[in-house]
C-alpha positions in Angstrom: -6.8 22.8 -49.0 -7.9 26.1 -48.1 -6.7 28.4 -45.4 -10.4 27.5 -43.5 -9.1 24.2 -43.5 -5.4 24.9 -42.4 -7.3 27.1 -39.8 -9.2 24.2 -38.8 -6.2 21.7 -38.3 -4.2 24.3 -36.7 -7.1 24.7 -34.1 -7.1 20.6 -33.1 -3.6 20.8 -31.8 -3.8 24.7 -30.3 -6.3 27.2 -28.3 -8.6 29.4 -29.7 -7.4 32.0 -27.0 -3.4 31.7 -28.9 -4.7 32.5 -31.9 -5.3 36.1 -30.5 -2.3 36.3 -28.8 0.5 35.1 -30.3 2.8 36.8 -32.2 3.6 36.3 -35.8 6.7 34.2 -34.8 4.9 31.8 -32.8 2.0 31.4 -35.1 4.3 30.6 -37.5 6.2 28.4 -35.7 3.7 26.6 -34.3 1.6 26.6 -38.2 5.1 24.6 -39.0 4.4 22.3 -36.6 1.0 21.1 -38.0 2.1 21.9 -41.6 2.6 18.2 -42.4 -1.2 17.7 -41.4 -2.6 20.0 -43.6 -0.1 18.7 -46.9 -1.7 15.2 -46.1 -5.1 16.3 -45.7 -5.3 17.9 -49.3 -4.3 14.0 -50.4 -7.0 11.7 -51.5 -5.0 9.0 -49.7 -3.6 10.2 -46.5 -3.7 7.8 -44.0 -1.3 4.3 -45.1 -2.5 1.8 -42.8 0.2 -1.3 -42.0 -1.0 -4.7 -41.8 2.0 -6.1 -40.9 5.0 -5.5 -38.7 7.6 -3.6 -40.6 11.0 -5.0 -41.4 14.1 -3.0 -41.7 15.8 -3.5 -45.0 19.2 -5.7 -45.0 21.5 -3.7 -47.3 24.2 -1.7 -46.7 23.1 1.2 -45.1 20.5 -0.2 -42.7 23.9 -1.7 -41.4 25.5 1.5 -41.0 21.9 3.6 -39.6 21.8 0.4 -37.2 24.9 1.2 -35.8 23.1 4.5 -34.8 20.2 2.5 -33.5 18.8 2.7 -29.5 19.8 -0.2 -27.4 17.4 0.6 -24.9 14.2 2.9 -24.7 11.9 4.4 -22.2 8.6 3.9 -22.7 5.5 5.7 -21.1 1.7 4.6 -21.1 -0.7 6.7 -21.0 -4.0 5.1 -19.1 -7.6 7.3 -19.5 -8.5 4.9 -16.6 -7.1 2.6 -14.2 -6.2 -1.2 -14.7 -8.8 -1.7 -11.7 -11.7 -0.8 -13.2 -11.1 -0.7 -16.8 -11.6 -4.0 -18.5 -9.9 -2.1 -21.8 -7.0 -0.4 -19.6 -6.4 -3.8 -17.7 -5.4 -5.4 -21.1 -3.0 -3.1 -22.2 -1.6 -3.1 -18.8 -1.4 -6.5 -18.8 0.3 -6.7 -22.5 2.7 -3.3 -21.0 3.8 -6.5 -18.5 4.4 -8.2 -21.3 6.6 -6.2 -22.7 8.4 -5.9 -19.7 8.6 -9.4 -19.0 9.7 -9.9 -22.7 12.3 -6.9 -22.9 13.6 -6.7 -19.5 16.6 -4.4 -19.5 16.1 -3.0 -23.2 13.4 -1.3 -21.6 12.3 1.3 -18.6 8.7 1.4 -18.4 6.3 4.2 -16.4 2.8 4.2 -16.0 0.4 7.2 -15.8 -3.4 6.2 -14.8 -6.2 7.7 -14.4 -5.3 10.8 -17.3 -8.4 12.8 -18.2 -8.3 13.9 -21.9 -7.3 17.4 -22.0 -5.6 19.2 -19.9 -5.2 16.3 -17.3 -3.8 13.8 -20.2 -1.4 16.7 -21.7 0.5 17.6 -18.4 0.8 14.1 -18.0 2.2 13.4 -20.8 4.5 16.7 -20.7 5.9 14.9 -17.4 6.4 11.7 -19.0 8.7 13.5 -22.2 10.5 15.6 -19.1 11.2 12.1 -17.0 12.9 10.9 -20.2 9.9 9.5 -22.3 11.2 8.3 -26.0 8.1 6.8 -26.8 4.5 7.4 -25.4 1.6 4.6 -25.7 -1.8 6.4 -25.3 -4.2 3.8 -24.9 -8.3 5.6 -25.9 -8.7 7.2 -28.6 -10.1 10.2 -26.6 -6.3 11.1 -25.7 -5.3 11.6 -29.3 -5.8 15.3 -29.3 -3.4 15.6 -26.6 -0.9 13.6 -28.5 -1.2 15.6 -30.9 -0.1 18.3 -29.3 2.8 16.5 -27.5 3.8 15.4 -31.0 4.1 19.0 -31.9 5.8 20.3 -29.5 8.4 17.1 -29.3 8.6 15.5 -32.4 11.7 13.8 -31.8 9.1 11.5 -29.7 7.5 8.6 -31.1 3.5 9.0 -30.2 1.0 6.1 -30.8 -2.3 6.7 -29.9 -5.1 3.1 -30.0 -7.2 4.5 -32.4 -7.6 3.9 -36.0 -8.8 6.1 -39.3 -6.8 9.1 -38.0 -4.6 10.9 -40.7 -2.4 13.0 -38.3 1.8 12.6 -39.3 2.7 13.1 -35.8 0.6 10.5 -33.8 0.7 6.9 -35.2 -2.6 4.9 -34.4 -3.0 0.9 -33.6 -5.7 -1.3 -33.6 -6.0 -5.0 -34.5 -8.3 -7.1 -36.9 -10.7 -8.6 -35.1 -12.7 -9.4 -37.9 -10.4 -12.2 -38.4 -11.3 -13.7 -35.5 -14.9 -13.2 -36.0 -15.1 -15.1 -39.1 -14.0 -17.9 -37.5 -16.2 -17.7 -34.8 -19.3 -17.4 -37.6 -18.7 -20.4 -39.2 -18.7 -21.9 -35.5 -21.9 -21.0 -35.3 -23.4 -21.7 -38.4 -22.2 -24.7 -37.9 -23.6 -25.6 -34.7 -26.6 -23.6 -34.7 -29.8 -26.0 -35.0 -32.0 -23.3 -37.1 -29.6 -21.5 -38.5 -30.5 -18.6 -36.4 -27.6 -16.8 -35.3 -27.0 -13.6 -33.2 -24.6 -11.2 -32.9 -24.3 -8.2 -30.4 -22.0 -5.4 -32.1 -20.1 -2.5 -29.4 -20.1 0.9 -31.4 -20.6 2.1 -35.1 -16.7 2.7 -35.7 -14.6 1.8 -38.0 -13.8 -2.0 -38.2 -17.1 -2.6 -36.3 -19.2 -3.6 -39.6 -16.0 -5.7 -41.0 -16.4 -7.5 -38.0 -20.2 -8.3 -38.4 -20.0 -9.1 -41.7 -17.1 -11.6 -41.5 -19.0 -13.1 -39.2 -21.8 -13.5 -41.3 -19.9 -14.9 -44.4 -18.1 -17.1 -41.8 -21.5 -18.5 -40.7 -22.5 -18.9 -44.5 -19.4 -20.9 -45.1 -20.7 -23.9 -42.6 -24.9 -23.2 -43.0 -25.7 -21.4 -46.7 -29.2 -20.3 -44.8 -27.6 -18.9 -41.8 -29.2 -15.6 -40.9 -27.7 -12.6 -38.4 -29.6 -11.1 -36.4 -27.9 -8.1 -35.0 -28.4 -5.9 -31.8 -25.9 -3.0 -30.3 -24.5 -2.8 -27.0 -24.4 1.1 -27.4 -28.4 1.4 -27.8 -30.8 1.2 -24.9 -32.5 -2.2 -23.8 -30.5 -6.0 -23.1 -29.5 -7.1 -26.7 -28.8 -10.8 -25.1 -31.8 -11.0 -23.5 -33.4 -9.4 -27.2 -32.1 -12.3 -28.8 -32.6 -15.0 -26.4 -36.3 -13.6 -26.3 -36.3 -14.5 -29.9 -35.2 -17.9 -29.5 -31.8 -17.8 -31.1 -29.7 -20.6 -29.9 -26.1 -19.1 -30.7 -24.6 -15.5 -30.0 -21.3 -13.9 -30.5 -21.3 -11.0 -27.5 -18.3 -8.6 -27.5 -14.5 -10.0 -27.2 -11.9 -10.8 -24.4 -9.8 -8.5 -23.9 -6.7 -10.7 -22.7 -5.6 -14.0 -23.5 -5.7 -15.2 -20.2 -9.5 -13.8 -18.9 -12.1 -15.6 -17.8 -14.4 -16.1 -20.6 -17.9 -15.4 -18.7 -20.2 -14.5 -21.4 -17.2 -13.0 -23.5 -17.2 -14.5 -26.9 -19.6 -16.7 -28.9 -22.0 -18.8 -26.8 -24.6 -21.8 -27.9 -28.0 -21.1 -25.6 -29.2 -23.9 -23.3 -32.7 -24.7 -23.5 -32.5 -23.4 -19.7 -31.0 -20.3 -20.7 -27.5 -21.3 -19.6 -24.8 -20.0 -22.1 -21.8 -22.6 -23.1 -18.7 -20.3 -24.9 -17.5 -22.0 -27.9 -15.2 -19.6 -28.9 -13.8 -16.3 -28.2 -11.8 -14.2 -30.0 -9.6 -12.2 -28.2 -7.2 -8.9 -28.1 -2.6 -9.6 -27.5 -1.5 -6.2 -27.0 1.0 -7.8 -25.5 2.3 -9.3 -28.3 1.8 -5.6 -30.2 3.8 -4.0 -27.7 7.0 -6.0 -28.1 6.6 -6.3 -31.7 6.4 -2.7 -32.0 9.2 -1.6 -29.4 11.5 -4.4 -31.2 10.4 -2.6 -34.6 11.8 1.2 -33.3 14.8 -1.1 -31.3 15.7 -2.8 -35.3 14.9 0.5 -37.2 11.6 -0.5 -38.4 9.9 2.5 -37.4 12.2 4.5 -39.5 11.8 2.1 -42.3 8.5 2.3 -42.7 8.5 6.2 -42.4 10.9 6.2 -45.0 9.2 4.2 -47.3 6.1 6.6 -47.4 8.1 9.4 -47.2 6.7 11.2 -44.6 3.5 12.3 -46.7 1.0 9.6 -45.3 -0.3 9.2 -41.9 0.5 5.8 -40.2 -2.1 3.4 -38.5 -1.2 -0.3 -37.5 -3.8 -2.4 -38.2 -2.6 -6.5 -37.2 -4.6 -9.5 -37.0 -3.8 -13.2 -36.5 -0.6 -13.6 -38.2 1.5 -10.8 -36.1 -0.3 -12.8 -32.9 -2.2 -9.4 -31.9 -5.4 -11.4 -32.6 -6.2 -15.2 -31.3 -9.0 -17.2 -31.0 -10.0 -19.4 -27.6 -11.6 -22.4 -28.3 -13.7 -24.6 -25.7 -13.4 -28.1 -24.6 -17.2 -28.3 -25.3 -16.9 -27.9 -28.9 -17.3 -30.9 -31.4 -14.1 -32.4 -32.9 -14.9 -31.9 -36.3 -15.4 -27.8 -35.8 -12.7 -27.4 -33.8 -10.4 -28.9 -36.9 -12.2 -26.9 -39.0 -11.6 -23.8 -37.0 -7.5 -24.7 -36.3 -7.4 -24.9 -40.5 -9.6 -21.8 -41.2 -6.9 -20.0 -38.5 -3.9 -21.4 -40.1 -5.5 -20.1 -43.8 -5.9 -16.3 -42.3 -2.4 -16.2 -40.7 -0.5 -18.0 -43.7 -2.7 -15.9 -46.1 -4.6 -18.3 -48.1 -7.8 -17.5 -46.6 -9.3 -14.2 -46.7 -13.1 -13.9 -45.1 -14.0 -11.0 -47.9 -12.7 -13.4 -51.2 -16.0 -13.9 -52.5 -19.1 -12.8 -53.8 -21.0 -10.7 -51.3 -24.0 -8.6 -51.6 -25.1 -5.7 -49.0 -28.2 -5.3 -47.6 -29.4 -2.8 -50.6 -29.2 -5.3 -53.2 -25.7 -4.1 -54.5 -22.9 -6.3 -56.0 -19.7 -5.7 -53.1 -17.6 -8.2 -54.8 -18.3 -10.6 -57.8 -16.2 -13.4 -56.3 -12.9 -12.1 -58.1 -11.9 -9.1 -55.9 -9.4 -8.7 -53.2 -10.5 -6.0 -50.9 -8.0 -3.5 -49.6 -7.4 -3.0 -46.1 -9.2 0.9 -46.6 -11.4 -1.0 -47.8 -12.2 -3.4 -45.0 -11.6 -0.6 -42.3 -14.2 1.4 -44.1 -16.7 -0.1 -44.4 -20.4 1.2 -43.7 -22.5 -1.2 -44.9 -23.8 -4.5 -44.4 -24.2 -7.9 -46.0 -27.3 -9.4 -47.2 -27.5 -12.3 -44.7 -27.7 -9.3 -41.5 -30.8 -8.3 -40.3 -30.4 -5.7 -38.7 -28.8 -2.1 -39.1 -26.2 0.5 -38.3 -27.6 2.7 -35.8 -27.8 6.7 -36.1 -26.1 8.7 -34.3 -29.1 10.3 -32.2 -30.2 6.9 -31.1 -27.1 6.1 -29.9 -26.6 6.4 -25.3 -25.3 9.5 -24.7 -22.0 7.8 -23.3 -21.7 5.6 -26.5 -21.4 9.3 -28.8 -18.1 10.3 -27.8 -16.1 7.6 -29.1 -18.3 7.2 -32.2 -18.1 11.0 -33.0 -14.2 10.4 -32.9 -14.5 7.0 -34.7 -17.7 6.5 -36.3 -18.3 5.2 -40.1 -20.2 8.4 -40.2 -18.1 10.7 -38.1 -17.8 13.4 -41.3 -21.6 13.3 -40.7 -21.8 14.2 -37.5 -23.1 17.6 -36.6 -20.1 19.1 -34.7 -20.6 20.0 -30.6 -21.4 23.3 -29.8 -18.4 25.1 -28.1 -20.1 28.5 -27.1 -19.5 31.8 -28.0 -15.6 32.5 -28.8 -15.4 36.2 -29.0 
């Protein structure tokens, strides 16, 4: 690390203007604030990303710190948009329900809706520490500068921000593994496609995005060896269903549910009517409720603590669950043939018990290249990162210029290519 790029981190949490004004003090004080961003930044590994809900050790002293341990917590989330007319915001509300429903009186809960990122989202979150906030769920990824600046200034407060791929110390990120569920899903409809002709409507190029794709993919392999993918984006101009209808393919996975308990619409993946009608087949879908409790039980138990102490404070943390932590499910019609719904149920009880891993075997990208001989066990960086796709996609990642210009935000702050990205023009300074 240089000081360019302890400049640079230092500038994500504070003003250009302080920089100028501050005194050596503060600028030192508020340098040691950030300082463990910058040690993990000079890493080559510096985000650790947990697949699994952590578990306090039972020894000796984890008796004697959980003596010490919070009976109760108050808990703050932070909503970019409201319940009402968010789809995203109405499932964490929903699972923040949860968690009250679950938790009852080991919990206080308060909501803030409607936070703009930036100013807005920081005062909001200032009010939620001053109201007695001990931990503070941000659900966008647009809010985590904010948090990182609340995280800063209170780090005695445990931040979380929905986000993933983002190696700050202060602000721990969560997402779940919908790829799991997408695999599945694949090998529904290679298995009921009648040409083998599958589609497959992806949201944004982030991270997790082309796991996603291609475990569909291998998934629809699994039941069909010819299956092909034909991919569209949601984040490009034009009506990728209509696209792929156009084309006559006869089975598409759109984008997920966000609850358990929505209305499946044209969520999910869908077999095409010769009239054009869609029948869902399977959808995976998002349980932040289930994250939620898991993760306030986990801070309740000393798990949080556990798991910093285990990576001794030099890594970033991101959550990244799937089907066996129940974060990740999989809705399967009535319509769909005996025979594939067993064979979903056993490929879901092989990803949850661990016996069945989508990426186990061999795989080739769309460039020709060896990904795995059959013998490898990809990591979970590994997975998250990937930026390429298999053999059996047609189809590609988009760039970022072709993108809508409401679809660039969250890829500049998530995108497989995010480092790539030129950055925004902020105007002259001095």
């Amino acid at each position: 690390m240089t000081a360019a790029d302890a400049l640079l981190v230092w500038l994500g949490v504070y003003p250009f203007s302080e920089l100028r004004t501050a005194t050596s003090s503060e600028l030192v004080r508020s340098l040691g604030a950030v300082w463990p961003d910058v040690k993990i930044l000079g890493q080559s590994d510096p985000i650790a990303v947990s697949t699994a809900p952590q578990e306090p050790e039972k020894g000796l002293l984890s008796r004697l710190v959980s003596a010490v341990l919070p009976s109760h917590l108050n808990v703050a989330f932070i909503n970019e948009r409201d319940p009402s007319t968010s789809t995203w915001v109405r499932a964490h509300d929903q699972g923040r329900q949860h968690l009250e429903d679950t938790l009852g009186d080991q919990v206080t809960v308060r909501v803030y809706n409607g936070v703009h990122p930036g100013a807005d989202a920081e005062a909001a979150m200032e009010r939620a520490v001053e109201e007695g906030a001990q931990v503070l769920f941000t659900t966008t990824a647009p809010l985590i500068g904010d948090c990182r600046k609340i995280a800063a200034r209170h780090p005695n407060v445990r931040v979380l921000n929905c986000s993933i791929s983002m190696p700050y110390t202060g602000v721990r990120t969560y997402y779940s593994r919908i790829y799991e569920g997408k695999f599945i899903s694949g090998a529904i409809a290679g298995a009921m496609s009648k040409n083998g002709r599958v589609g497959y409507v992806a949201s944004y190029p982030i991270f997790g995005v082309p796991a996603g794709i291609n475990a569909f993919a291998l998934g629809a392999q699994l039941t069909n060896p010819r299956a092909r993918v034909k991919l569209e984006w949601s984040c490009l101009p034009g009506d990728p269903m209509w696209e792929l209808t156009r084309q006559g393919i006869d089975f598409i996975s759109t984008l997920d549910i966000p609850t358990p308990d929505q209305f499946q619409g044209r969520w999910g993946a869908c077999q095409v009517q010769p009239d054009g009608a869609l029948h869902l087949l399977a959808s995976p879908y998002w349980n932040w409720g289930a994250f939620y409790v898991r993760m306030v039980n986990s801070i309740l138990s000393g798990g949080w603590d556990a798991l910093n102490s285990s990576r001794n404070g030099e890594q970033a943390v991101n959550y990244w669950w799937g089907m066996a932590s129940g974060v990740i499910g999989l809705q399967l019609s009535p319509l769909l043939p005996e025979g594939v719904r067993n064979l979903a149920q056993i490929l879901q009880r092989g990803i949850i018990d661990g016996s069945i891993s989508p990426f186990h075997r061999q795989i080739r990208s769309q460039d020709g290249t060896v990904r795995n001989d059959g013998g490898q066990w990809f990591t979970p960086e590994e997975i998250l990162h990937m930026d390429w796709l298999c053999d059996s996609v047609d189809g590609g990642i988009p760039d970022f210029d072709q993108l809508l210009p409401a679809s660039q935000p969250i890829v500049r702050l998530q995108g497989v290519y995010r480092d790539r990205i030129p950055p925004e023009k902020e105007g002259v300074l001095l």
